[in-house]
N, C-alpha and C positions, 0 to 999 in steps of 0.2 A: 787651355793651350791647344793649337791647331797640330795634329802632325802632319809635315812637311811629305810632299808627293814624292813616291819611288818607283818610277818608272821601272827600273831591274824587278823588284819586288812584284808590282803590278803582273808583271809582264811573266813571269813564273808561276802565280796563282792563276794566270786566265792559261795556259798550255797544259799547266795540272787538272783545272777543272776538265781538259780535253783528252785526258789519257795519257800525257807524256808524263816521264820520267824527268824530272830537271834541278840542276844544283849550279847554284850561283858561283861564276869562276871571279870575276870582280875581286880583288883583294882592294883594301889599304891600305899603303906602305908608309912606315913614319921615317925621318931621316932628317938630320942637323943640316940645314943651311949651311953653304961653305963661308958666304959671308957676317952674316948674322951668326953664326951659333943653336939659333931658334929652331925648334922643331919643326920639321912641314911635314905634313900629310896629303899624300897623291895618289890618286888610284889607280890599277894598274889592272888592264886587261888581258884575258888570258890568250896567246901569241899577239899580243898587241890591239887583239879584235871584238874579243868574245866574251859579253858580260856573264852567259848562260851557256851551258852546254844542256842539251837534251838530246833524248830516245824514246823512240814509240815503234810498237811489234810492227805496225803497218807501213814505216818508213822505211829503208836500207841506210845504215851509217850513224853519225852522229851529225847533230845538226847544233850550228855554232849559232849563236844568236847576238847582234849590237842591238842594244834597245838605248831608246833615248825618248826625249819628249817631241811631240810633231815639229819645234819650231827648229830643233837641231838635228832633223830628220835628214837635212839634205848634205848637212856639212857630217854625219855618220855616214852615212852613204860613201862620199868619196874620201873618206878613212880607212873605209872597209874595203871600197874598190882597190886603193890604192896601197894596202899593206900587201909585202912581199911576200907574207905565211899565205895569203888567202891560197895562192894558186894550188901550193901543196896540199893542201885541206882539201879543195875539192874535188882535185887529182886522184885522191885517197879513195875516194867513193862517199864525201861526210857532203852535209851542206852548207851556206850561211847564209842567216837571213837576216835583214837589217827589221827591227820594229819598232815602231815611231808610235808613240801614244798620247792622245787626244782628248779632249774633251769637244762631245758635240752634243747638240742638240738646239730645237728653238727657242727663240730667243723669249724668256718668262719661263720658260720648261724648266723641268730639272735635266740636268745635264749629264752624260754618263758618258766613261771612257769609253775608247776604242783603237783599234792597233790597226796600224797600217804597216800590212807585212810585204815585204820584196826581198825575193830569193836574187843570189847573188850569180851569174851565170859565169861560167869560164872563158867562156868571150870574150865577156868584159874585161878579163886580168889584163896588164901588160906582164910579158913575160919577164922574170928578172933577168936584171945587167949581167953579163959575164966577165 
């Protein structure tokens, strides 16, 4: 049996191997259907953003992490731009970084991941409504 790719997972082992501190904020929440009766299971990210929180001596703050796979890279991107918590987080003195994970290499090669990390800048926020 294959086991299925975990970009979160992945994504926690290669920051670890680099010195950080990091613990998956990702939950799964289970809850009854209002229609059906039937359980659903959804996951739910920590302020709506953040699969990963991590620390390392050589950073200031905590650094919020969306991770996804490359091809949902761009639609995490303007998740993360566009949630209301980000502004506050980075306000704070933390950071967030969106990281999109890959598979590359040539083609007959064996192929090995790789992260494509982009910090999230407070520019970018639109400030919230009033």
């Amino acid at each position: 049996m294959t086991r299925r790719f975990s970009a979160v997972s992945w994504t926690k082992a290669y920051f670890e191997r680099r010195g950080w501190t990091v613990d998956i904020t990702e939950k799964t929440v289970q809850f009854p259907d209002k229609e059906t009766g039937r359980m659903v299971m959804v996951k739910r990210d920590l302020f709506g953003l953040a699969d990963l929180v991590m620390v390392h001596p050589d950073h200031n703050g905590t650094t919020y992490v969306q991770t996804t796979t490359g091809s949902n890279f761009a639609d995490r991107l303007a998740k993360t731009i566009g949630s209301p918590k980000a502004m506050n987080i980075l306000k704070s003195g933390n950071a967030i970084w969106v990281v999109g994970v890959r598979k590359i290499g040539e083609h007959g090669k064996r192929k090995v991941y790789e992260p494509h990390i982009r910090a999230i800048r407070l520019e970018e926020l639109q400030p919230p409504p009033m």
